[in-house]
DRENFI-215898 format. One record per residue (C-alpha): residue number from 1; residue in three letters; chain; x, y, z. Coordinates in pm, whole numbers, always signed. Layout:
% DRENFI-215898
<site pos="NUM" code="ALA" unit="A" px="X" py="Y" pz="Z"/>
...
***
This chain:
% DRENFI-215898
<site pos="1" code="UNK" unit="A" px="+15468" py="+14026" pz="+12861"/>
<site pos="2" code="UNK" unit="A" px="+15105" py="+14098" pz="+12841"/>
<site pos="3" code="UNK" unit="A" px="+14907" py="+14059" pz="+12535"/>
<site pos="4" code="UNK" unit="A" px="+14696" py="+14341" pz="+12358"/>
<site pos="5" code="UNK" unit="A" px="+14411" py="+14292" pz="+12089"/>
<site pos="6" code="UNK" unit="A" px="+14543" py="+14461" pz="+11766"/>
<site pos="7" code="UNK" unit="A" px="+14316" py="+14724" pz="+11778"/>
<site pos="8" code="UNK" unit="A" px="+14454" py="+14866" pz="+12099"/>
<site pos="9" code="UNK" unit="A" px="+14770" py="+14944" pz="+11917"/>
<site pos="10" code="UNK" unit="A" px="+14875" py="+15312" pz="+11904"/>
<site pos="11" code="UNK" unit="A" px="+15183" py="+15516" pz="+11822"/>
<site pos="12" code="UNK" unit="A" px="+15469" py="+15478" pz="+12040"/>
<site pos="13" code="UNK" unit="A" px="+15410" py="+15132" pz="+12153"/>
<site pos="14" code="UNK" unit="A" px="+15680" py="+14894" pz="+12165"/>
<site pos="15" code="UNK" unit="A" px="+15583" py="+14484" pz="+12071"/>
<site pos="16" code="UNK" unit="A" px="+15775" py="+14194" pz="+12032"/>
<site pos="17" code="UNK" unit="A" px="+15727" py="+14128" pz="+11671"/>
<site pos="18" code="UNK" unit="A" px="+15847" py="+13804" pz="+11570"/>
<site pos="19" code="UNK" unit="A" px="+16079" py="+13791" pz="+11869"/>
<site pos="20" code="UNK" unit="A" px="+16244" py="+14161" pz="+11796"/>
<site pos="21" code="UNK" unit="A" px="+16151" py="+14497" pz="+11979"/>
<site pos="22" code="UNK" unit="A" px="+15994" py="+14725" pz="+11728"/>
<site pos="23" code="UNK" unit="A" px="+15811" py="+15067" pz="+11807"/>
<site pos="24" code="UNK" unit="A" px="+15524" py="+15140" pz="+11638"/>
<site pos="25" code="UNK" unit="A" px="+15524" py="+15453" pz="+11370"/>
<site pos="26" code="UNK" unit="A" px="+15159" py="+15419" pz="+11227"/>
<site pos="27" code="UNK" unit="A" px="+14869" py="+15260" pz="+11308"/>
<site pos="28" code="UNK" unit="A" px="+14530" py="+15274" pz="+11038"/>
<site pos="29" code="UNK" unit="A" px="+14224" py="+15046" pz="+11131"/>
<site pos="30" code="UNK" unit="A" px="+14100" py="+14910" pz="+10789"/>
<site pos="31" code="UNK" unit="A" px="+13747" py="+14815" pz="+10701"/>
<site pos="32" code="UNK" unit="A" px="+13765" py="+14678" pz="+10305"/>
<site pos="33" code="UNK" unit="A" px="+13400" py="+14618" pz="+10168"/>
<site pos="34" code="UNK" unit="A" px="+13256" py="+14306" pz="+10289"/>
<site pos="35" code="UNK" unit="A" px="+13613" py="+14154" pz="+10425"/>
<site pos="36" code="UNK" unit="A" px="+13679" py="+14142" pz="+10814"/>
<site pos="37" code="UNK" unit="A" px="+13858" py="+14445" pz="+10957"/>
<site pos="38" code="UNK" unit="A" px="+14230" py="+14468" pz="+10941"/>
<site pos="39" code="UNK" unit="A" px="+14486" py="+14671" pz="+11153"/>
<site pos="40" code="UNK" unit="A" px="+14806" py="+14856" pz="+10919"/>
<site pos="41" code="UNK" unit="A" px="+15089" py="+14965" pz="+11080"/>
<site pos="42" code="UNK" unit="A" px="+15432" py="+15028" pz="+11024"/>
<site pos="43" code="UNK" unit="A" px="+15733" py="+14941" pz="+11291"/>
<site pos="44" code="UNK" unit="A" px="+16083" py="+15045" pz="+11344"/>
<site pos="45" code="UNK" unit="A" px="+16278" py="+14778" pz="+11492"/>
<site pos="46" code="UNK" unit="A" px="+16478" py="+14920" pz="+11775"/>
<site pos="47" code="UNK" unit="A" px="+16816" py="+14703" pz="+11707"/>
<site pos="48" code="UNK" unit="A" px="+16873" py="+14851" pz="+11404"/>
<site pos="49" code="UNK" unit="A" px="+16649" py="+15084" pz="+11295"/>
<site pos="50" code="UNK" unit="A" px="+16484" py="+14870" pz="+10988"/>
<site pos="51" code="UNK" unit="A" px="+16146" py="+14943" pz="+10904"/>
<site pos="52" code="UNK" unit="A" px="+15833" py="+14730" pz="+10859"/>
<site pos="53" code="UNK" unit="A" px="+15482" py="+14673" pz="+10784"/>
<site pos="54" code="UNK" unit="A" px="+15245" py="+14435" pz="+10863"/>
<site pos="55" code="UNK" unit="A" px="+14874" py="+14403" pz="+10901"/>
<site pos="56" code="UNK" unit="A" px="+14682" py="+14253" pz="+11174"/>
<site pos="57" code="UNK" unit="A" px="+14370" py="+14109" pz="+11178"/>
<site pos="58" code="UNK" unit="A" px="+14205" py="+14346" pz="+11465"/>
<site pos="59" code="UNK" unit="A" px="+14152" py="+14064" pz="+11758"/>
<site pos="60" code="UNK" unit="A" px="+14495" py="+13912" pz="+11686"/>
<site pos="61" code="UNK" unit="A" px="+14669" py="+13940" pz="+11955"/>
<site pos="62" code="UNK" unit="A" px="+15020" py="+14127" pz="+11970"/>
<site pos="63" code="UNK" unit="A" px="+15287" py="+14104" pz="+12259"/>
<site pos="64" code="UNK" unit="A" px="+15304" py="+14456" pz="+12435"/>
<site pos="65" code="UNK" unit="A" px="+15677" py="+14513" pz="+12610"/>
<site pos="66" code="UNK" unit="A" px="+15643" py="+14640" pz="+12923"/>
<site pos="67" code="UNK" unit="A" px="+15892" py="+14947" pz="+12984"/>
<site pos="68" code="UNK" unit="A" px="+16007" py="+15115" pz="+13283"/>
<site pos="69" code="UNK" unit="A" px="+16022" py="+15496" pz="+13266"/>
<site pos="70" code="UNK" unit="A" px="+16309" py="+15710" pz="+13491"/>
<site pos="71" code="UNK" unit="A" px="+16331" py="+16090" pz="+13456"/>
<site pos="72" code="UNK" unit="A" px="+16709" py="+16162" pz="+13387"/>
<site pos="73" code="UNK" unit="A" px="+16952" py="+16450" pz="+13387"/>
<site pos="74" code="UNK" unit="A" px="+17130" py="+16535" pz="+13105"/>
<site pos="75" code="UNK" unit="A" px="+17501" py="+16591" pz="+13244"/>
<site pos="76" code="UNK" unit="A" px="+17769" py="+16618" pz="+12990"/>
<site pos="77" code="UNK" unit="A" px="+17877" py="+16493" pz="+12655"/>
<site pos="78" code="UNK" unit="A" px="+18146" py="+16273" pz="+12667"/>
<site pos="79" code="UNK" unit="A" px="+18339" py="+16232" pz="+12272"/>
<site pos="80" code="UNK" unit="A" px="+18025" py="+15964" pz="+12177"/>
<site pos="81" code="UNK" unit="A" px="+17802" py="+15923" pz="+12424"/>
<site pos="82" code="UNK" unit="A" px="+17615" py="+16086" pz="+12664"/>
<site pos="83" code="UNK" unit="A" px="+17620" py="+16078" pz="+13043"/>
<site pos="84" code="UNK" unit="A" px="+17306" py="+16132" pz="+13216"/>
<site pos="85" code="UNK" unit="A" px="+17209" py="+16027" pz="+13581"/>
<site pos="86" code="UNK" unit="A" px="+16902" py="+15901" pz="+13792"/>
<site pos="87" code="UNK" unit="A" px="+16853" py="+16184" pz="+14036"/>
<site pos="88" code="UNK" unit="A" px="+16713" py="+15948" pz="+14219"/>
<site pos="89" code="UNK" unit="A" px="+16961" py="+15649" pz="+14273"/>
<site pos="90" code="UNK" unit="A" px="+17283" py="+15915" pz="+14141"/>
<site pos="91" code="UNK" unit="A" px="+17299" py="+15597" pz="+13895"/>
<site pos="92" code="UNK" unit="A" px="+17524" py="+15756" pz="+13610"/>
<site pos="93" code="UNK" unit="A" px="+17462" py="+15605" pz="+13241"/>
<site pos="94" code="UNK" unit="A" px="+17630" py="+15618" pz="+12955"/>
<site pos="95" code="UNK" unit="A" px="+17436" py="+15663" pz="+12612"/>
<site pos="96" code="UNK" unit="A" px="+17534" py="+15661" pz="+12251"/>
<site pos="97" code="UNK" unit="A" px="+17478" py="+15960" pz="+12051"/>
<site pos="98" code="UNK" unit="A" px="+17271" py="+15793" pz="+11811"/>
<site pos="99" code="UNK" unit="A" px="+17024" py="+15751" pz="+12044"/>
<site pos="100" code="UNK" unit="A" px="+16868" py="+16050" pz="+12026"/>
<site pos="101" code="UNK" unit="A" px="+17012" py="+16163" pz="+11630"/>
<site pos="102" code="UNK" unit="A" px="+16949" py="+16478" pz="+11499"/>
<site pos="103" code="UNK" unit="A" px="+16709" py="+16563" pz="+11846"/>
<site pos="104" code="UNK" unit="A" px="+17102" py="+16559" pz="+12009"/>
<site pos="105" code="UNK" unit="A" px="+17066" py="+16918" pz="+11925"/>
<site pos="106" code="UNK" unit="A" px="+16775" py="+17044" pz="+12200"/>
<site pos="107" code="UNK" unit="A" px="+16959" py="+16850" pz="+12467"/>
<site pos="108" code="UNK" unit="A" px="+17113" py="+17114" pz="+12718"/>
<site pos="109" code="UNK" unit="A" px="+17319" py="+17064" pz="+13041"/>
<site pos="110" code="UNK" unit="A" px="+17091" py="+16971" pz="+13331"/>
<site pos="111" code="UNK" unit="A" px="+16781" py="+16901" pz="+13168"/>
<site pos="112" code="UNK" unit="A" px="+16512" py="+16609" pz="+13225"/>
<site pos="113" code="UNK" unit="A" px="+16489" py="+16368" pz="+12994"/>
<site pos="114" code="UNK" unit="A" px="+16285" py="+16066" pz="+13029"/>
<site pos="115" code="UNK" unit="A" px="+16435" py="+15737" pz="+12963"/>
<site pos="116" code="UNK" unit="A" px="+16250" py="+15402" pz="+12839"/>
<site pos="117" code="UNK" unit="A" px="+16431" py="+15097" pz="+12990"/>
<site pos="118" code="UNK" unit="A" px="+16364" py="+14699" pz="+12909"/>
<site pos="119" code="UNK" unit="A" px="+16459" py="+14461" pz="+13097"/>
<site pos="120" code="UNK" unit="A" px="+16757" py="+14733" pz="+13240"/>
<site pos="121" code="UNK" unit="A" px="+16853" py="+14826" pz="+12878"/>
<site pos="122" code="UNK" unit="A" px="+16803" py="+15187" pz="+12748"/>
<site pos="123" code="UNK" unit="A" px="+16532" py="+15165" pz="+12471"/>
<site pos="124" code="UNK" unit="A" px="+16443" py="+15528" pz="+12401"/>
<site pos="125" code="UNK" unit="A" px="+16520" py="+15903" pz="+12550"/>
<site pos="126" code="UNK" unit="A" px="+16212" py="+16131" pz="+12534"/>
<site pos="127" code="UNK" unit="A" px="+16284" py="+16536" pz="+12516"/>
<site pos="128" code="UNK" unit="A" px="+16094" py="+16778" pz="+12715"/>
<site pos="129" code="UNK" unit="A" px="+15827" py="+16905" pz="+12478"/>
<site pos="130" code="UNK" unit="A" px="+15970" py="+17228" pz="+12404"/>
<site pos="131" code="UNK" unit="A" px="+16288" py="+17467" pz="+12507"/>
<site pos="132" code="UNK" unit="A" px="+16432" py="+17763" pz="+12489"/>
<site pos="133" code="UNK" unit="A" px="+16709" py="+17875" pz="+12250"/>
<site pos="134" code="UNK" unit="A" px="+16837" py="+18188" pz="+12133"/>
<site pos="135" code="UNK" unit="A" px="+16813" py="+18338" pz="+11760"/>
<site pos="136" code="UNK" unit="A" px="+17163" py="+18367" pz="+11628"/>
<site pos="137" code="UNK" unit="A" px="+17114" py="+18491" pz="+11304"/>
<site pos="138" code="UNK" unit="A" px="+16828" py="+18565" pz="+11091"/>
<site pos="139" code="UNK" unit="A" px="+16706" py="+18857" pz="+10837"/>
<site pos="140" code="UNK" unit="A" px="+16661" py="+19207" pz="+10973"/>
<site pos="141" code="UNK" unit="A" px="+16355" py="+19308" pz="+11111"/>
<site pos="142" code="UNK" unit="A" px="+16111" py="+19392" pz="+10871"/>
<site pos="143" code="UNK" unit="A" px="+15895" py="+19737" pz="+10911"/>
<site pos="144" code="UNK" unit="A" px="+15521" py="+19719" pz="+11018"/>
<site pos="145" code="UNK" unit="A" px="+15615" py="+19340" pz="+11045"/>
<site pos="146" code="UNK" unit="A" px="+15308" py="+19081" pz="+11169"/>
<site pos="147" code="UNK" unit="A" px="+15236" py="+18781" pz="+11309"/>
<site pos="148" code="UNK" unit="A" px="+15065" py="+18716" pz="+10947"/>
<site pos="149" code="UNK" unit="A" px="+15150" py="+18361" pz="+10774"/>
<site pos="150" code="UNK" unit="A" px="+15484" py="+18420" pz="+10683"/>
<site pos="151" code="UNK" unit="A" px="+15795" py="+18312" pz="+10854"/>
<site pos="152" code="UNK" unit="A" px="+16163" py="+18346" pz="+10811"/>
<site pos="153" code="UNK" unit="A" px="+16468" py="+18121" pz="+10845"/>
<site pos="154" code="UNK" unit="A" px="+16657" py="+18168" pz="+11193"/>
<site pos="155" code="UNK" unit="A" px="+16938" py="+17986" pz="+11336"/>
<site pos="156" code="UNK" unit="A" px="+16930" py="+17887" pz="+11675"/>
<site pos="157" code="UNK" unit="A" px="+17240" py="+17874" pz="+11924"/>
<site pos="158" code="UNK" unit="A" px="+17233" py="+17463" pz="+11897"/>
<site pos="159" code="UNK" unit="A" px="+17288" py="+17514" pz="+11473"/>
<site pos="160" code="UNK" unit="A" px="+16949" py="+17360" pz="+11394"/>
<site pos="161" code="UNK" unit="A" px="+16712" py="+17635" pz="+11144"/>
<site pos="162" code="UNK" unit="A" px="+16370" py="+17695" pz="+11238"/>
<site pos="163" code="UNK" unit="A" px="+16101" py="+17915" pz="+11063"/>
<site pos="164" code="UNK" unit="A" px="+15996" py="+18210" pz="+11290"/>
<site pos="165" code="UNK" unit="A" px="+15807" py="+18568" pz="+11255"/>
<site pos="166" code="UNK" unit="A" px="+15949" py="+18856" pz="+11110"/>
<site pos="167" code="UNK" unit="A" px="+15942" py="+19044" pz="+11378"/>
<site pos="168" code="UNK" unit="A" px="+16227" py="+18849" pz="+11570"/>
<site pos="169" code="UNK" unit="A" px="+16539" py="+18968" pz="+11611"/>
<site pos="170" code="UNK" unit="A" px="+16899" py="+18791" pz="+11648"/>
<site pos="171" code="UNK" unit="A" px="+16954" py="+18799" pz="+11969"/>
<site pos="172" code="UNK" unit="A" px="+16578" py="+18713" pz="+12078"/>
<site pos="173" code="UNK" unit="A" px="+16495" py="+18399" pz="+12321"/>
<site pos="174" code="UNK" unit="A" px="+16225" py="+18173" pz="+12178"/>
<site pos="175" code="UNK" unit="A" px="+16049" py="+17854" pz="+12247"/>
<site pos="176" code="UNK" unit="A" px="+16089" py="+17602" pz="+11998"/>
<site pos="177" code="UNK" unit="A" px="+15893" py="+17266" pz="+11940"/>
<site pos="178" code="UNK" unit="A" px="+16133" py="+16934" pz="+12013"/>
<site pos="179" code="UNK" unit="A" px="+15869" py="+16735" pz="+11838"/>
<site pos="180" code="UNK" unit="A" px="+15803" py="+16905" pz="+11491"/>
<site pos="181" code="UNK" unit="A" px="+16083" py="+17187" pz="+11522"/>
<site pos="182" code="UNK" unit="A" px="+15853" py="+17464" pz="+11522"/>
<site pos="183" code="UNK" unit="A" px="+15852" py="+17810" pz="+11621"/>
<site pos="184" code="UNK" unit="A" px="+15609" py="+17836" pz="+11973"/>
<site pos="185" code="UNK" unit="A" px="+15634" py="+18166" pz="+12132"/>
<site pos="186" code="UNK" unit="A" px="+15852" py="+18491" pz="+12209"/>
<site pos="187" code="UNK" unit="A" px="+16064" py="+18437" pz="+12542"/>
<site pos="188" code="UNK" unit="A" px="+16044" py="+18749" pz="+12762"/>
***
């Protein structure tokens, strides 16, 4: 595995930390008075989800994992787990549902996900950035209604609430945010 000065660190990374994969959450590069520079972060181990801090001194060296990346369909759910193949190799795979958690919701049938493997174990699934979803319910449309700061609750066809404009309708297609859950655009 190849080695990285601390400093290189960034968000997203996965390290061998005291022999367990952890990804890291947060990085901050420290500079305290007069005292050498330090690197902060925090970790979540992948095993288990536990998370941890630790600071490194920034040309400590810190074992990088090196992952391989395959786009993936999304096929089915399956009680679970979910089945999604390499359209590649037809390779199907079988994931647990926790995998992904709450971001289970955005996953529709067909779509490309990208999948982080180590050393041929599933690590991490990666959404598209955004997709399309349509308003189910949400408060009437308000007259002479804006785009101006303020938003109101809508539920989406996959159950998850998300603020939107005033002017949206049930019924309405919109983009929505995988990362941060947010409201993006209208869908003509």
């Amino acid at each position: 595995m190849p080695f990285i000065n601390a400093v290189q660190l960034r968000v997203g990374m996965i390290v061998n930390f005291e022999n367990e994969l952890c990804r890291v959450t947060f990085v901050e590069h420290q500079t305290p008075g007069n005292l050498p520079a330090r690197i902060a972060t925090k970790m979540k181990r992948l095993k288990d989800g536990l998370n941890r801090e630790n600071r490194f001194g920034s040309a400590e060296k810190v074992d990088k994992v090196s992952l391989e990346q395959h786009m993936m369909e999304f096929l089915y759910e399956d009680g679970d787990h979910f089945v999604l193949m390499n359209g590649e190799t037809y390779e199907q795979i079988e994931l647990p549902k926790e995998f992904l958690g709450d971001d289970a919701a955005f996953l529709q049938p067909n779509m490309m996900v990208e999948v982080e493997f180590h050393d041929g174990n599933p690590l991490n699934i990666t959404l598209p950035p955004s997709v399309v979803l349509t308003v189910l319910e949400t408060e009437p449309v308000m007259k002479n209604a804006n785009a101006t700061g303020s938003y109101k609750p809508a539920k989406l066809e996959n159950g998850v609430t998300v603020g939107i404009p005033p002017y949206i309708e049930a019924g309405e297609k919109i983009r929505v945010n995988t990362v941060d859950r947010t409201f993006m655009e209208r869908v003509k």
